[in-house]
C-alpha positions as CSV (number, residue, x, y, z in Angstrom):
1,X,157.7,107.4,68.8
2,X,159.8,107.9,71.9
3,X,163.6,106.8,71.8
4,X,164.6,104.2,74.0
5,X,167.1,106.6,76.3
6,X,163.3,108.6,77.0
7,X,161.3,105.4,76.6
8,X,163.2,101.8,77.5
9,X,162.7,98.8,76.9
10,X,160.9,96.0,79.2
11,X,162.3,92.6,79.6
12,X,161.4,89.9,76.4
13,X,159.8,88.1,79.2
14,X,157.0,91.1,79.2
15,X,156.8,90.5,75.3
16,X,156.5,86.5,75.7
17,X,153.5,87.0,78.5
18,X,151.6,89.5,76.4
19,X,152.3,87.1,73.7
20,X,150.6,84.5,75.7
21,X,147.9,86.7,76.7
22,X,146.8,87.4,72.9
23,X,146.6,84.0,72.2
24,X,143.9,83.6,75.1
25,X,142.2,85.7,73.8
26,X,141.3,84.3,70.8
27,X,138.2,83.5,72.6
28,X,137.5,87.0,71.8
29,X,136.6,86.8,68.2
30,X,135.0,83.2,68.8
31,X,132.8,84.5,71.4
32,X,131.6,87.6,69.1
33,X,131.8,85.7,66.0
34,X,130.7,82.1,67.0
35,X,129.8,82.1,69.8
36,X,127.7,78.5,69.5
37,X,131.9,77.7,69.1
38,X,132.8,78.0,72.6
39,X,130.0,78.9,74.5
40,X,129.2,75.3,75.9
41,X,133.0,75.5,76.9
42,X,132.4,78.7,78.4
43,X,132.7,78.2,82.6
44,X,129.2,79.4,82.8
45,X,125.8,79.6,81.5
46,X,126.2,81.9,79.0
47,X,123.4,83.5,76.9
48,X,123.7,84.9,73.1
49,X,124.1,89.0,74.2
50,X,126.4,88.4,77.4
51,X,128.7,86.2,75.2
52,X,128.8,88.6,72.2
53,X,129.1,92.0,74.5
54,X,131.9,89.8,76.1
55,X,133.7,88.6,72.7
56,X,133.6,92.6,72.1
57,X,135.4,93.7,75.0
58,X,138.2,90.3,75.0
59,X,139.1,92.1,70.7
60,X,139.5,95.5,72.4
61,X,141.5,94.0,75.2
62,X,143.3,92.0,72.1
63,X,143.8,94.7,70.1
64,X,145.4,97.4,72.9
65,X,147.6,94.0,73.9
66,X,148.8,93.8,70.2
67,X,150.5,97.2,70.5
68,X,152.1,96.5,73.5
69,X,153.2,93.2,72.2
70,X,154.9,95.2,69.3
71,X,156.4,97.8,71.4
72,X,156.9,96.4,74.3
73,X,158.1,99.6,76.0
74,X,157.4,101.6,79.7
75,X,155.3,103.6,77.4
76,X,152.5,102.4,76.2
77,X,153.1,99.5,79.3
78,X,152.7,102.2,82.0
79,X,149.0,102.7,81.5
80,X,148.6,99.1,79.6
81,X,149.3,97.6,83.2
82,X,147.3,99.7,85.4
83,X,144.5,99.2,83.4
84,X,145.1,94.8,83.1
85,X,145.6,95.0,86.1
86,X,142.3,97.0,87.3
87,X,140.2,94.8,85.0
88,X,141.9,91.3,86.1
89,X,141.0,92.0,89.4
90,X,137.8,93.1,89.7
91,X,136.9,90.7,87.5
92,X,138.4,88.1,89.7
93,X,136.7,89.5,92.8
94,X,133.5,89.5,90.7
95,X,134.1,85.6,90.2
96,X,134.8,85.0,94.1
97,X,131.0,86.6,94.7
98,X,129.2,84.9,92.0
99,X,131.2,81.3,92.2
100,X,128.2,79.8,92.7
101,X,127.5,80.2,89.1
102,X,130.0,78.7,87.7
103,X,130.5,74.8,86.3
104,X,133.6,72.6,85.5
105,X,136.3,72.0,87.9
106,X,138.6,72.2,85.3
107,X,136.8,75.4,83.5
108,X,137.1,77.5,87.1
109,X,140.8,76.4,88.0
110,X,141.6,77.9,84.2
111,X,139.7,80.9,84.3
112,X,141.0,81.7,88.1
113,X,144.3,80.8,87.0
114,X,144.1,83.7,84.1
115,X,142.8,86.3,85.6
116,X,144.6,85.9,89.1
117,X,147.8,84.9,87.8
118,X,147.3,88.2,84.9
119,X,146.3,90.1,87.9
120,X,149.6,89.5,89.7
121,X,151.7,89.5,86.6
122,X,150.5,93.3,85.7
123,X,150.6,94.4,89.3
124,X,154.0,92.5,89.5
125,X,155.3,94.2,86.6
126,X,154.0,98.0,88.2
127,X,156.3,97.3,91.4
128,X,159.0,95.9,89.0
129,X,159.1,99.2,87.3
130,X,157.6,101.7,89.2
131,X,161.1,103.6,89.4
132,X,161.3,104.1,86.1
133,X,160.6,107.6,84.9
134,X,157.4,108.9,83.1
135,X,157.7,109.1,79.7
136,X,157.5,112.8,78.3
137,X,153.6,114.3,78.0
138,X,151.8,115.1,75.0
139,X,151.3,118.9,73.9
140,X,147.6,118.3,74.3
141,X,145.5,121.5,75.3
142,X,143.3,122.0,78.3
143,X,140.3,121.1,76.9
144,X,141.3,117.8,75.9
145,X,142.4,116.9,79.2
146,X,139.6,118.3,80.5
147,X,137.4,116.1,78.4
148,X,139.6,112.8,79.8
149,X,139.2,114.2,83.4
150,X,135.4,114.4,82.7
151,X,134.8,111.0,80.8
152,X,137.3,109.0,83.4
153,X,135.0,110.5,86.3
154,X,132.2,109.4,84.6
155,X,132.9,105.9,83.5
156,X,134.7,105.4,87.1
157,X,131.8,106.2,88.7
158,X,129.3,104.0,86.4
159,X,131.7,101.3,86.5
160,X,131.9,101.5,90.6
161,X,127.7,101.7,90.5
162,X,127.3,98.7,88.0
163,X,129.3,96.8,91.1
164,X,127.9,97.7,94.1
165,X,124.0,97.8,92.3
166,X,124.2,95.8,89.2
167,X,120.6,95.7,88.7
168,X,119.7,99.2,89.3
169,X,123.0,100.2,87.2
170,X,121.9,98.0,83.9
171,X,118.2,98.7,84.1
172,X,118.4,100.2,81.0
173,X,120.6,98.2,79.3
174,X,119.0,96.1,75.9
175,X,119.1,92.5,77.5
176,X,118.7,91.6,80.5
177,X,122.3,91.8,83.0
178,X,121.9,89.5,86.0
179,X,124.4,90.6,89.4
180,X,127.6,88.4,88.3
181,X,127.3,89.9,84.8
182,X,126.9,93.3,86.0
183,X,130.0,92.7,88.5
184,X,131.8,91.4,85.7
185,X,131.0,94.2,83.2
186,X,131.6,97.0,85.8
187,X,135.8,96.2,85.4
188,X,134.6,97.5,81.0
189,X,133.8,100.7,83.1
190,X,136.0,101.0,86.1
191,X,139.8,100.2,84.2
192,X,139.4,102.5,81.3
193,X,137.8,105.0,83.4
194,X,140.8,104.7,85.6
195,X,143.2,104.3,82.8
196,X,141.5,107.7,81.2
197,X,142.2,109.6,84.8
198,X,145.7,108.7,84.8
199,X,146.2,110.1,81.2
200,X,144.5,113.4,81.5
201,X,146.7,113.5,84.6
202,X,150.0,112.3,82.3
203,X,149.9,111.1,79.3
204,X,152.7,110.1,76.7
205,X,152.2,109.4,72.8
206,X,151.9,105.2,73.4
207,X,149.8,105.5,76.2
208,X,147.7,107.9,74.6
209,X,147.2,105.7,71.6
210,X,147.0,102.0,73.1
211,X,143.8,103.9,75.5
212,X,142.4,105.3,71.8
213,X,142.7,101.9,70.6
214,X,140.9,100.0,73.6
215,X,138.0,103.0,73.9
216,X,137.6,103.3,70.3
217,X,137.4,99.5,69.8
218,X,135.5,98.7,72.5
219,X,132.4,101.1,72.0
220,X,132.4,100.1,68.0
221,X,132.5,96.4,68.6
222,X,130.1,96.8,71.6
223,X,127.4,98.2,69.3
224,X,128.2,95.5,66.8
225,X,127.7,92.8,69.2
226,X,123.9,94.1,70.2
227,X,123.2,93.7,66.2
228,X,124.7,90.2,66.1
229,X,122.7,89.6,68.7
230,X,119.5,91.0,67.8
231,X,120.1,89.3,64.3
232,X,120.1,85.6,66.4
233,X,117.7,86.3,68.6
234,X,115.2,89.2,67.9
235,X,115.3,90.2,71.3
236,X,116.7,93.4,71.1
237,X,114.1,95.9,71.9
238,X,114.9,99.1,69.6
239,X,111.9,101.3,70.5
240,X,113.5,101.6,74.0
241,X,115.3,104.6,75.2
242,X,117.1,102.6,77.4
243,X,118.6,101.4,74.1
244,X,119.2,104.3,72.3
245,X,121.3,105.4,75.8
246,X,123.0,102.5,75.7
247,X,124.3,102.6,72.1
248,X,124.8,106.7,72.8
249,X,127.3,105.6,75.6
250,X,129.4,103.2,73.8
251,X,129.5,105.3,70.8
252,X,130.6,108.2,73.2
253,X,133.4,105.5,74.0
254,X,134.5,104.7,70.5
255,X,134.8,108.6,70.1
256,X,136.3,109.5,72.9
257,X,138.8,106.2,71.4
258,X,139.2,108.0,68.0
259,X,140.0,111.3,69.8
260,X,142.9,109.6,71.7
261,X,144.4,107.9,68.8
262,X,144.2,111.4,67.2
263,X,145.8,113.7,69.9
264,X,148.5,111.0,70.0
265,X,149.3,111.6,66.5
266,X,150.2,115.5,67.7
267,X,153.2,117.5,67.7
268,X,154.6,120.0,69.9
């Protein structure tokens, strides 16, 4: 890893709000897991795929926290911010436009007070350090960068799509996405498609390796939440291609994940 003269540290206050952060989202697991746990908690309606396909992305989001948490450096925090911060916030707008769906007073204050208050934290943080230098690229070759370039663009675009025309977007998807859901699930597309764009542009070991760790995460778990919800409903409709794309694109993800955590492991 980097030394701290090329790669300092951030204050322990980062450290105890990522702290924070993972324990949120212990919700995560519960909602993949159990969801019949925290589901009538949940500050909306929530049916068995959303709340499973949600659990998966809150681990992944766990998980790429957990290495910042331990390392708590400008690298992997760089990119770990942009991305929060991308996916707090659209999220958040996504909750403004569907508010309507929501229940519990004290449910909505908590959940706007998480994602706002994350959103500004992260985006807080950016200004706080944007001075800092970037830390030192990865000898990666073209064609790796060229496949971030390529996958960023696409996922960016998808991600932008799934917002603007949620029900066109996940037509093909295996459950049934209403508009909020599809808002909400467009900030799974539009920050690591954003985070992916800033890498191929420049990318150091960390940040190379907490984005390998969300993507890779994300598409594996994804898939394992369709089964788990299949398995409790039998709703899952496997004779669709609209299926078989689905589960191609988030395994794409995982792999594109796995490729990251690789190339980070490189040497000049």
């Amino acid at each position: 890893m980097s030394d701290t003269s090329r790669n300092p540290d951030l204050s322990p206050w980062v450290r105890i709000f990522t702290g924070a952060a993972l324990i949120v989202l212990i919700a995560g697991p519960l909602l993949l897991f159990a969801p019949q746990v925290i589901a009538p908690r949940w500050p909306w309606a929530i049916a068995p795929f959303n709340a499973r396909f949600l659990g998966a992305v809150y681990v992944a989001e766990m998980l790429s926290l957990a290495v910042l948490f331990l390392q708590n450096r400008w690298s992997p925090a760089r990119a770990s911010f942009v991305v929060a911060f991308i996916f707090t916030f659209v999220v958040s707008v996504a909750s403004l436009i569907h508010l309507e769906s929501f229940v519990g007073t004290r449910r909505v204050t908590l959940w706007f007070i998480l994602y706002v208050g994350y959103a500004a934290l992260t985006g807080g943080a950016l200004l706080l350090y944007r001075r800092l230098p970037a830390v030192p690229m990865l000898p990666v070759d073209d064609g790796f960068r060229r496949l971030l370039l390529i996958a960023g663009a696409v996922m960016t675009l998808y991600g932008a799509f799934l917002f603007v025309a949620p029900g066109i977007a996940a037509g093909f998807w295996p459950w049934g996405i209403d508009a909020m859901h599809g808002r909400i699930y467009s900030a799974v597309f539009l920050a690591p498609g954003l985070g992916a764009l800033l890498l191929a542009r420049s990318a150091a070991r960390e940040e190379c390796f907490v984005g390998g760790v969300f993507n890779g995460s994300l598409g594996f778990l994804a898939i394992i939440s369709l089964l788990l919800a299949h398995l409790q409903t039998g709703r899952a409709n496997f004779a669709s291609p609209g299926t078989w794309l689905w589960l191609v694109i988030f395994a794409a993800i995982s792999g594109l994940g796995l490729m990251m955590v690789r190339a980070s492991r490189a040497t000049a």
